[in-house]
C-alpha positions as CSV (number, residue, x, y, z in Angstrom):
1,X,137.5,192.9,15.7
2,X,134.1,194.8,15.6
3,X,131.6,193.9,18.6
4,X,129.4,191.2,17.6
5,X,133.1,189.1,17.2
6,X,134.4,190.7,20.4
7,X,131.0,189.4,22.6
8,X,131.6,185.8,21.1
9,X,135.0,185.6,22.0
10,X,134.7,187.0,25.2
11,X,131.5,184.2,25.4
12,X,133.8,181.4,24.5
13,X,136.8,182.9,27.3
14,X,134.3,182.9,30.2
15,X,133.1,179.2,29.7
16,X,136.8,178.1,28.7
17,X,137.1,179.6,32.3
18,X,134.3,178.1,33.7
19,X,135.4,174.8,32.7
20,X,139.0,175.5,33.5
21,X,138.2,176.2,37.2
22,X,135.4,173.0,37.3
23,X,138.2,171.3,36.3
24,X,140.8,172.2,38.8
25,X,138.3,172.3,41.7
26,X,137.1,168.6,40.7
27,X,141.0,167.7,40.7
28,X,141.2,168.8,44.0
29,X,138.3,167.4,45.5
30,X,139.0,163.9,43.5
31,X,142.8,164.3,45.0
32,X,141.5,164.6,48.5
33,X,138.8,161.8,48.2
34,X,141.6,159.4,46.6
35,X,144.2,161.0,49.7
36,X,141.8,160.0,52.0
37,X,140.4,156.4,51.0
38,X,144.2,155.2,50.8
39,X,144.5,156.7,54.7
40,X,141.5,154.8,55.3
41,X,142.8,151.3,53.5
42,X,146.4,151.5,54.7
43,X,146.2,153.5,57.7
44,X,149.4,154.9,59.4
45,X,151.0,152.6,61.7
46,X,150.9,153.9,65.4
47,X,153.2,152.2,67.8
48,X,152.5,151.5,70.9
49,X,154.5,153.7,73.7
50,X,154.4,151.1,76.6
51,X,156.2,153.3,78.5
52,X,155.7,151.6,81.8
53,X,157.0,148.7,80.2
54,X,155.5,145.0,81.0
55,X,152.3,144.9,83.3
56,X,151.5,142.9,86.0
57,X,148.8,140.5,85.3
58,X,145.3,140.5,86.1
59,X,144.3,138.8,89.1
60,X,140.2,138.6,88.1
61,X,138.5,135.9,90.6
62,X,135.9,133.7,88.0
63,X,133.1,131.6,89.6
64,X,133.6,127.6,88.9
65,X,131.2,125.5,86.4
66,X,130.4,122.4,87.6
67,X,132.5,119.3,87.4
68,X,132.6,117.7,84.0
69,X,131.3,120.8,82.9
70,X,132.3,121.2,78.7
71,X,130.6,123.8,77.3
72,X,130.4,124.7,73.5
73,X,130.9,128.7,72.3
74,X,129.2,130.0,69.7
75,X,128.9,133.5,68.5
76,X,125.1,135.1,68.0
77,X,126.1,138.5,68.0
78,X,123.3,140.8,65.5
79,X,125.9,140.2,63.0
80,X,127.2,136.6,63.6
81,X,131.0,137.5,63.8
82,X,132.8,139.3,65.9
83,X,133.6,142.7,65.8
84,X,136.3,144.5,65.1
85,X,138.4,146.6,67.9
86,X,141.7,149.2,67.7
87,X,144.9,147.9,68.1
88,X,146.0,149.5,71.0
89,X,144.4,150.8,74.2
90,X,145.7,153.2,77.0
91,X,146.7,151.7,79.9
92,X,146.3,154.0,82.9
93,X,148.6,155.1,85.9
94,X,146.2,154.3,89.2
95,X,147.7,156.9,92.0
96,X,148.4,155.4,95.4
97,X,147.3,157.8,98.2
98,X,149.7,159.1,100.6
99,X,149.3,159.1,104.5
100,X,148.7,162.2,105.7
101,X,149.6,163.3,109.8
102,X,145.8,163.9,110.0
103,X,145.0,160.6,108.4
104,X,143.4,159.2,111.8
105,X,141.3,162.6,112.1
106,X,140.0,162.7,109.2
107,X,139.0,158.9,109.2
108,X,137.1,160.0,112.6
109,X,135.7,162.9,110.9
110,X,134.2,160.6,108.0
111,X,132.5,157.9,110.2
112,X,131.2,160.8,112.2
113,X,129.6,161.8,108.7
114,X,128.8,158.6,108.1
115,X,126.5,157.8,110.9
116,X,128.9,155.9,113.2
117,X,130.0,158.8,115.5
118,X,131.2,155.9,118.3
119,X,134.4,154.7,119.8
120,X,136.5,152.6,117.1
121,X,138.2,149.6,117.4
122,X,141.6,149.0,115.7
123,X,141.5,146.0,112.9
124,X,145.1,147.1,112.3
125,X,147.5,150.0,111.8
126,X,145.3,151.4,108.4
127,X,141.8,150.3,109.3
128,X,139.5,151.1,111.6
129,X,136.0,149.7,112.8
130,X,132.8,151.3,114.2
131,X,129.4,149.6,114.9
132,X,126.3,151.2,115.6
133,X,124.8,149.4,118.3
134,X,121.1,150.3,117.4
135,X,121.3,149.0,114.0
136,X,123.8,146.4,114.2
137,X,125.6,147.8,111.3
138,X,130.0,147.9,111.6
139,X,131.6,150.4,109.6
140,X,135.4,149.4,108.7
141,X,137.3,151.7,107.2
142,X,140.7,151.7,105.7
143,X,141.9,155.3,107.4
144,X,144.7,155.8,104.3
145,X,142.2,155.6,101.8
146,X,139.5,156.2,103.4
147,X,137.5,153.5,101.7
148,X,135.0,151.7,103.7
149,X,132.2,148.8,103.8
150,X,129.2,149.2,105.8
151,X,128.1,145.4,107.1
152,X,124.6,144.8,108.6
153,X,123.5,142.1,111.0
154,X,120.6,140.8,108.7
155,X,118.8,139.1,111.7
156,X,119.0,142.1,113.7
157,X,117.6,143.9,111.0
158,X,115.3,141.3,110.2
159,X,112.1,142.7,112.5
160,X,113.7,145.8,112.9
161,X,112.5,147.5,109.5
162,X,109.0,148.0,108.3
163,X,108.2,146.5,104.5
164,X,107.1,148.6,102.0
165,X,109.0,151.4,103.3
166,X,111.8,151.8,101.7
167,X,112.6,154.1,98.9
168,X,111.3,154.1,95.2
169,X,114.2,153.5,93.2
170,X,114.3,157.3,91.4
171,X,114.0,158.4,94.8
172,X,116.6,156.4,96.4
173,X,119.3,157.3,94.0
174,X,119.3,160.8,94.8
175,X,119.5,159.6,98.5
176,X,122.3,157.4,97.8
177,X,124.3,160.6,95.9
178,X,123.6,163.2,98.7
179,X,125.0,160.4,101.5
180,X,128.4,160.6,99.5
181,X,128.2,164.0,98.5
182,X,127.5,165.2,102.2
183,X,130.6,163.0,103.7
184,X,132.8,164.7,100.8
185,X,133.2,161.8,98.7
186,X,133.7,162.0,95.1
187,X,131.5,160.7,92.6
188,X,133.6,162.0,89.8
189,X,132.9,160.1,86.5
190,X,130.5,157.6,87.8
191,X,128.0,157.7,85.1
192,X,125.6,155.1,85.5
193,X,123.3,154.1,89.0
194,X,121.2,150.9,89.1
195,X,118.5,149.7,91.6
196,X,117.8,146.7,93.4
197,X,115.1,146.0,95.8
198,X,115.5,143.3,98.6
199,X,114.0,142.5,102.1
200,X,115.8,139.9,104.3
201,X,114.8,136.5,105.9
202,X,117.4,137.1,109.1
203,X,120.0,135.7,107.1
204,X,120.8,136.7,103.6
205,X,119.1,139.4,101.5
206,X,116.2,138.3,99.0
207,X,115.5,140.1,95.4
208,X,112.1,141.8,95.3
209,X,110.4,142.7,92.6
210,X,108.7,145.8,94.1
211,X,108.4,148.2,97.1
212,X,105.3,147.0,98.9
213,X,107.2,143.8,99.9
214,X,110.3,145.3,100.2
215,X,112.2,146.0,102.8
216,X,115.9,147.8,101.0
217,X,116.6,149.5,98.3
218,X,120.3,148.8,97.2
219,X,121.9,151.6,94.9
220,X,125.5,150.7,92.6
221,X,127.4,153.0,91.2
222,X,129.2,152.5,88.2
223,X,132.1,154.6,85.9
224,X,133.3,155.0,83.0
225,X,136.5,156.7,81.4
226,X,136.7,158.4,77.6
227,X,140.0,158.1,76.2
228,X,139.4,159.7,73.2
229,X,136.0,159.5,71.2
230,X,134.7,156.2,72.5
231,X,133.4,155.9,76.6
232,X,134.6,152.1,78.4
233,X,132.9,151.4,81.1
234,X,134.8,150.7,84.4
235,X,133.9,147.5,85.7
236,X,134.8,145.5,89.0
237,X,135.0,141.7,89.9
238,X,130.7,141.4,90.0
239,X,129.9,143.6,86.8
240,X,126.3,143.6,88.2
241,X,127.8,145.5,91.4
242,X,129.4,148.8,91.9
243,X,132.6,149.5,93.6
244,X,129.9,151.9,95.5
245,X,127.2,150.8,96.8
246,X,124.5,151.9,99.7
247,X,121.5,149.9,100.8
248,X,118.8,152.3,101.8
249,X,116.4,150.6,104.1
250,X,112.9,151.9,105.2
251,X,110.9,153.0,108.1
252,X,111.6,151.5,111.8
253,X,108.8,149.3,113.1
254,X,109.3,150.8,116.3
255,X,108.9,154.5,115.8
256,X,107.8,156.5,112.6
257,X,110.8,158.9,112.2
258,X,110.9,162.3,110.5
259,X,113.9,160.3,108.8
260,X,112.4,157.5,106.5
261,X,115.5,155.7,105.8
262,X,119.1,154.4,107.4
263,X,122.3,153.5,105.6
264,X,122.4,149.8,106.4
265,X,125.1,148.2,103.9
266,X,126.9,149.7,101.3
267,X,130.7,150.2,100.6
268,X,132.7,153.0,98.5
269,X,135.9,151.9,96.2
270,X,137.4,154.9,94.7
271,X,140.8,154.8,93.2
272,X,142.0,158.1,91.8
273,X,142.8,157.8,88.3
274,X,145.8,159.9,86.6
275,X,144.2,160.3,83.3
276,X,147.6,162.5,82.4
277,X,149.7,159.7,82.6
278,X,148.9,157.0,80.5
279,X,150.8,154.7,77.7
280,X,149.1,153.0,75.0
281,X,149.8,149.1,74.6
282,X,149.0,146.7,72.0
283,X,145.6,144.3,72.1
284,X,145.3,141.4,71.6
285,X,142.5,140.4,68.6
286,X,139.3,139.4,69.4
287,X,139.3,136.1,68.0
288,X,142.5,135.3,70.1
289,X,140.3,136.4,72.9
290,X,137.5,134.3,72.1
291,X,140.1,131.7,71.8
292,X,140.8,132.0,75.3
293,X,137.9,132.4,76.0
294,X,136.4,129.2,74.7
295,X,139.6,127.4,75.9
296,X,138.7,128.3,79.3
297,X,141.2,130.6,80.3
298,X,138.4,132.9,80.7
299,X,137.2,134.3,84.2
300,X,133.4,134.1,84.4
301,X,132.7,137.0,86.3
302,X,128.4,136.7,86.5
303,X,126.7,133.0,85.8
304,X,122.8,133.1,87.1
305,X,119.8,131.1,85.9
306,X,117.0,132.9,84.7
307,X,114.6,132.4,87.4
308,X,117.5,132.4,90.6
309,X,117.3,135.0,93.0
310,X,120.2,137.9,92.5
311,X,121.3,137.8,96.1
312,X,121.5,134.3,96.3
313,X,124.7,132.3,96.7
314,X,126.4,130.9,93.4
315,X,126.2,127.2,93.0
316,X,128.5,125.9,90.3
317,X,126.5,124.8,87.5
318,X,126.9,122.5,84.3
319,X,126.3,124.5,80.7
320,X,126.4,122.6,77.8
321,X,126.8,125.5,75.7
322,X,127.4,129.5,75.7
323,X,125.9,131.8,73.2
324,X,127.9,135.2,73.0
325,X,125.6,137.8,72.2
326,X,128.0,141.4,73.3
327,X,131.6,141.6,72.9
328,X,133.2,145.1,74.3
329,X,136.2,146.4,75.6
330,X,135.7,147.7,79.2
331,X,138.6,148.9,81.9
332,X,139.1,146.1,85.1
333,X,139.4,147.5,88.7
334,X,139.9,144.7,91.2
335,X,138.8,144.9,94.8
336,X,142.6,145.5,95.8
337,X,144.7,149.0,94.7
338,X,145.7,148.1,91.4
339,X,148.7,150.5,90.0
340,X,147.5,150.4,86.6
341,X,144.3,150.6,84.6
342,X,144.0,148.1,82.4
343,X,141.8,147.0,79.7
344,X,139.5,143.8,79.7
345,X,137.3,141.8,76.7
346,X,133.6,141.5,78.2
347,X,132.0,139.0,76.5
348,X,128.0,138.8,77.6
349,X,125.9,136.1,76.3
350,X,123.5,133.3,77.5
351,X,124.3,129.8,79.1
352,X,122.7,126.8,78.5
353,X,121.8,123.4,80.2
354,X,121.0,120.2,78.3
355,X,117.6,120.2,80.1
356,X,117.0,123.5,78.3
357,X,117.4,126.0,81.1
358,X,118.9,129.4,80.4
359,X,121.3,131.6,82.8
360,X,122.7,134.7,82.0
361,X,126.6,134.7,81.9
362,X,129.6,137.3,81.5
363,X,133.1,136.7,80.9
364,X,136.5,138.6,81.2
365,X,139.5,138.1,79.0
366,X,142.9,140.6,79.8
367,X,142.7,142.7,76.9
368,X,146.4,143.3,76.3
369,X,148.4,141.1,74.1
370,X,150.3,138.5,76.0
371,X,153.9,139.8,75.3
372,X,153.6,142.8,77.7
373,X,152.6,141.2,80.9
374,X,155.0,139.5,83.1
């Protein structure tokens, strides 16, 4: 084989090769492609551990429609079906606090923090009251816990606070994060703070729409947990109020203060969550949901019209139909110590009157499927 034939050969070897290896590499790449549509149209099967076998049910209070009240559901999602959701959902282990020999001392320790440095009354063996006497304000405080509401006397408070003092509400969520953070609460994995501004008539708080006639500014704190990829929110009975909460109110009208603000309301509701110790548990689909759902067996958790005040108090009303706009999978903490974390369906939308009035409305269906609650 002289050159000229040895250089074409070895020509024709390097783009057999070529080809050869384009070949095998496309193989591979077309194998693993194929591999992975098939995992992705016949996914494996997971099975649910529910290793803390059947749940208790959730107890979630709903607000009543009005008598005779029937109304039609219809979906109006961006899509116009519903979506789709996994299978199964971790179910969470909520831990129950122990009583501690200091438990009373420390519950002092905390009002002290808290502003209410005064004698306490006993409102039984685990909770505890204060009242500031310039304010009108009452503290009550579950010392095991060590959660507590803040009440106000609105009619006391009523001539007692300047308008257009309060905080702006960028302002007064910082506020509201150093009064927790100062009293050595935990604000572990609450996410999201909203605003609300309000002034009061002597009886009930009014919404305001800014901070020249304002008189509060409320602050909710909301959290959420992240199970694996996706975030839930966690959400309690009023998904438009935190399990925290402080209302900030402004100047006194009888003295300018170097302090522009008191802590008139508020409450904190923190339940420790073990996010170690979970088990997953089947769901129920979300068309058996929105079965339930439009059935009834729903708990209506937010129903306003458009135009009514936020504060004021819910009067049952007559829809003639719902329009569900968001469907999502959120966690449920009720106002009692739950032992589990469970999951919820929310279903947000719009309600509807026959004289054409709109409210806005959300709904809670248990997410888990029916066969693992007792």
């Amino acid at each position: 084989m002289d050159l000229s034939e040895t250089a074409t050969f070895t020509k024709r070897a390097v783009v057999v090769i070529i080809a050869l290896l384009v070949v095998v590499y496309s193989s591979k790449y077309a194998i693993k492609a194929g591999i992975a549509t098939w995992r992705k149209i016949n996914p494996p099967i997971v099975k649910p551990t529910t290793s803390f076998g059947k749940l208790p049910a959730l107890s979630i209070p709903s607000l009543k429609l009005a008598e005779g009240a029937t109304p039609t559901f219809s979906v109006d999602t961006p899509t116009g079906r519903l979506p789709s959701f996994s299978g199964l959902m971790p179910v969470y282990k909520v831990i129950t606090p122990g009583v501690t020999q200091k438990y009373e001392e420390n519950a002092i320790a905390l009002a002290s923090k808290l502003g209410f440095a005064g004698v306490h009354s006993s409102i039984s063996s685990s909770a505890f009251s204060w009242k500031n006497e310039e304010l009108g304000t009452v503290l009550k405080m579950n010392v095991v816990t060590r959660n507590f509401s803040i009440e106000s006397d609105w009619k006391t408070l009523k001539d007692k606070i300047q308008i257009a003092t309060c905080p702006y509400p960028s302002e007064a969520k910082n506020v509201a994060i150093e009064f927790f953070e100062s009293a050595g609460l935990t604000l572990e994995d609450y996410d999201t703070l909203t605003t609300k501004l309000a002034r009061t008539d002597g009886s009930n708080l009014i919404e305001t729409s800014s901070v020249s006639e304002s008189q509060f500014t409320i602050v909710d704190f909301f959290r959420s947990i992240k199970p694996g990829e996706y975030l839930y929110k966690i959400l309690g009975p009023n998904p438009k109020r935190g399990m925290i909460e402080l209302v900030i109110s402004g100047k006194k009208t009888d003295q300018n203060r170097p302090e522009d603000t008191s802590f008139v309301g508020g409450r904190y509701m923190f339940r420790e969550i073990d996010k170690k110790n979970f088990s997953t548990y089947p769901v129920k689909s979300v068309e058996a949901a929105y079965q339930e759902l439009s059935e009834g067996k729903g708990s209506i958790t937010y129903l306003k019209p458009g135009n009514e005040d936020f504060f004021a108090t819910y009067t049952p009303i007559k829809p003639s139909s719902i329009k569900i706009r968001e469907i999502y999978i959120a966690y449920f903490e009720p106002e009692t110590l739950p032992q589990y974390l469970q999951p919820i369906f929310v279903f947000e939308g719009k309600a509807f009157s026959n004289e054409g009035k709109e409210g806005e409305y959300i709904a809670y269906v248990p997410a888990l499927s029916n066969e693992w609650i007792k």
